[in-house]
KEKE-3310 file (N, C-alpha, C; in steps of 0.2 Angstrom, whole numbers, plus 5000, padded with zeros to 4 digits):
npx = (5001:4995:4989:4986:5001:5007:5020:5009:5014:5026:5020:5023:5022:5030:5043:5047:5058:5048:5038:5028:5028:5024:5032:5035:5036:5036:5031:5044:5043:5039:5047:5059:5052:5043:5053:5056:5046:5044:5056:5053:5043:5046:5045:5033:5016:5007:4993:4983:4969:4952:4938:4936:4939:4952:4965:4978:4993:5007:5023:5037:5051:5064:5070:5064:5070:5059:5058:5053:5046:5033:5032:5021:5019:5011:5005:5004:4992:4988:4996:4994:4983:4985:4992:4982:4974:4984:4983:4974:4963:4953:4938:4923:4921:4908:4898:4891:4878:4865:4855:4842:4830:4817)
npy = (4954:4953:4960:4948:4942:4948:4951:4953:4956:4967:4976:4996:5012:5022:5037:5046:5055:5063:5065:5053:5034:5017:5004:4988:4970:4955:4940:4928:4918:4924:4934:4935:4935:4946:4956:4954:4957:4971:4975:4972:4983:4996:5013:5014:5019:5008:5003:5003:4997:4997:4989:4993:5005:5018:5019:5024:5026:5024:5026:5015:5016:5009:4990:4981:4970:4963:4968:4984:5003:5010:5026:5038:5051:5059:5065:5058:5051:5048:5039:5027:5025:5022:5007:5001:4999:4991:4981:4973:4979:4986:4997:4996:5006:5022:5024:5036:5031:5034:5050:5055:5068:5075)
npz = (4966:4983:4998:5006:5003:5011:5026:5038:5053:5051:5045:5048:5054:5049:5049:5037:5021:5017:5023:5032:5028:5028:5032:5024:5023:5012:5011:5017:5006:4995:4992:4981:4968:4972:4970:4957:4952:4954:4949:4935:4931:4936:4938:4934:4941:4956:4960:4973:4979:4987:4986:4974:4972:4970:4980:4984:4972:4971:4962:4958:4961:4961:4959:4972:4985:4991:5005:5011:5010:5009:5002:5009:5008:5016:5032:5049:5050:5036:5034:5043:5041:5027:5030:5038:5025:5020:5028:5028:5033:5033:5038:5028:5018:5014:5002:4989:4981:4974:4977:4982:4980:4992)
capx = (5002:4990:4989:4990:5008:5014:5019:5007:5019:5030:5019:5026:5023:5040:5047:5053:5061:5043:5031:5027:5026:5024:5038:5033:5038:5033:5032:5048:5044:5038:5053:5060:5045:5040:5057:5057:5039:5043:5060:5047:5040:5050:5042:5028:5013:5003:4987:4981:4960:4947:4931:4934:4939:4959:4964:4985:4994:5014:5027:5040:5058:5068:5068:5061:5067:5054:5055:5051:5042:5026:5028:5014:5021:5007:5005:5005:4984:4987:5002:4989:4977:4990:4994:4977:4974:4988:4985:4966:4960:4950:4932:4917:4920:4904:4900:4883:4875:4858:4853:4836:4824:4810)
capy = (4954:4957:4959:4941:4941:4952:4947:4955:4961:4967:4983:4998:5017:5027:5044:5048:5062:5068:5065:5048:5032:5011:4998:4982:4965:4953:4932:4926:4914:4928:4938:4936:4936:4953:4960:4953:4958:4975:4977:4975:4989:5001:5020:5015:5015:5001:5006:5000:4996:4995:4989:4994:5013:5019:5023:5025:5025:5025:5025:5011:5019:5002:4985:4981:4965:4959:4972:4989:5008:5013:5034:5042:5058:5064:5065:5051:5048:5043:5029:5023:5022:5016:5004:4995:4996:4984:4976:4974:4980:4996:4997:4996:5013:5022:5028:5039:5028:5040:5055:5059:5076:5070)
capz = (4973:4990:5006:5009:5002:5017:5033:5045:5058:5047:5044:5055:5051:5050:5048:5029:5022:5015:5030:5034:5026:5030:5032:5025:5019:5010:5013:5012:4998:4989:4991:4974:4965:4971:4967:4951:4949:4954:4944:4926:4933:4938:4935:4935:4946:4958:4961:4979:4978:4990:4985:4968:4972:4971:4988:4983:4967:4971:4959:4958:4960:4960:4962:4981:4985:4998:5012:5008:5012:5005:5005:5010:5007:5019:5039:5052:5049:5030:5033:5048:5034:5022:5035:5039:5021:5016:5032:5025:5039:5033:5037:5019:5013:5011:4994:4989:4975:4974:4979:4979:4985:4996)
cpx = (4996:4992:4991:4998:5011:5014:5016:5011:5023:5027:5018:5024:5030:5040:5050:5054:5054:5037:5033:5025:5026:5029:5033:5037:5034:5035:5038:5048:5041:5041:5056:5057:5044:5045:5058:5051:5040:5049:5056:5045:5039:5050:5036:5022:5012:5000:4985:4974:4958:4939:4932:4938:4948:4960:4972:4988:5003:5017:5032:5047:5062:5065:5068:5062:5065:5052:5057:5048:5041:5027:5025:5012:5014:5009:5005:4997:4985:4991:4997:4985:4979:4991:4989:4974:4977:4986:4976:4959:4953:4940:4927:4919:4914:4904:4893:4883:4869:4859:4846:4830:4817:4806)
cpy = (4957:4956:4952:4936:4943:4948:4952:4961:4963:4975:4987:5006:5019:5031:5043:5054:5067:5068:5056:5042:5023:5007:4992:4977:4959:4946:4931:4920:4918:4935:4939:4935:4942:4958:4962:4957:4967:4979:4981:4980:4995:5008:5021:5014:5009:5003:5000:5003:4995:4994:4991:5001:5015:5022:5027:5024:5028:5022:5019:5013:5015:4995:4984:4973:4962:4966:4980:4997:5011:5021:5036:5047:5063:5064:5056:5047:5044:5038:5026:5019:5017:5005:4997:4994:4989:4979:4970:4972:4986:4995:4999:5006:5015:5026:5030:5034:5031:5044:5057:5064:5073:5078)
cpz = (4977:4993:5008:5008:5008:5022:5038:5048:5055:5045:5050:5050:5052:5047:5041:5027:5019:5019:5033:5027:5030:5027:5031:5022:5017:5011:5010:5006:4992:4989:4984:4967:4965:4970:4960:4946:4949:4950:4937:4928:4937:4934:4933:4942:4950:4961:4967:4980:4984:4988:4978:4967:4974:4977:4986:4977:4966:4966:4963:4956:4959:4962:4970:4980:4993:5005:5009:5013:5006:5008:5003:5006:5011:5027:5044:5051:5042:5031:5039:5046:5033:5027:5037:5031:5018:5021:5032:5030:5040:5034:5031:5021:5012:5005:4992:4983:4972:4977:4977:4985:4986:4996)
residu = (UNK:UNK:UNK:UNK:UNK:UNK:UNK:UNK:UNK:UNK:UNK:UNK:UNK:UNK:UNK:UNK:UNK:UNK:UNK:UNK:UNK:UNK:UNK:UNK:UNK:UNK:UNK:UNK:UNK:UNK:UNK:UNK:UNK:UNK:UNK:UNK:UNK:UNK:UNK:UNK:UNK:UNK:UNK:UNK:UNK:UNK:UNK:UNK:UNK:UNK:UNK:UNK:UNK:UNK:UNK:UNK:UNK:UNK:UNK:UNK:UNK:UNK:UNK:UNK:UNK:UNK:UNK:UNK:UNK:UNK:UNK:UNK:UNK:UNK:UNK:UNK:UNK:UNK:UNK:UNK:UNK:UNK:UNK:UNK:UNK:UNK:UNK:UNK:UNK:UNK:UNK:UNK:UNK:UNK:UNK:UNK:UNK:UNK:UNK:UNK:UNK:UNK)
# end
């Protein structure tokens, strides 16, 4: 699953019982897909990528079918992130690739 599953306006930050995290859903014709997808894989991770680089790595406590919340478990900045993340809205990340003493 990506980003291009969900529905857009569908992602909202919200108040949880460990800070902050984002309400989303996902296309309803890939509603029972991603429940089914998320059942098998229940305790485990799903690692959310930029560029290559793990940004989030949440645990899967039940089957989600289709609409759901990403906790943060941080402040209202991280689900913000979280937020344009999924919505894959995040500006290039930079990342050192050298360093050298002039």
């Amino acid at each position: 699953f990506t980003s291009a599953d969900l529905e857009r306006d569908s992602l909202t930050v919200v108040e949880t019982h460990s800070g902050f995290g984002v309400r989303y859903s996902t296309q309803p014709s890939r509603h029972m897909a991603y429940a089914d997808w998320t059942e098998e894989h229940i305790g485990e991770c799903c690692a959310f990528l930029w560029e290559g680089e793990l940004l989030s790595a949440p645990v899967f406590l039940s089957r989600i079918p289709g609409i759901g919340i990403l906790n943060t478990d941080g402040d209202r900045e991280q689900a913000e992130i979280t937020k344009s993340m999924l919505a894959g809205q995040l500006p290039a990340m930079p990342r050192l690739i050298k360093s050298e003493a002039r």
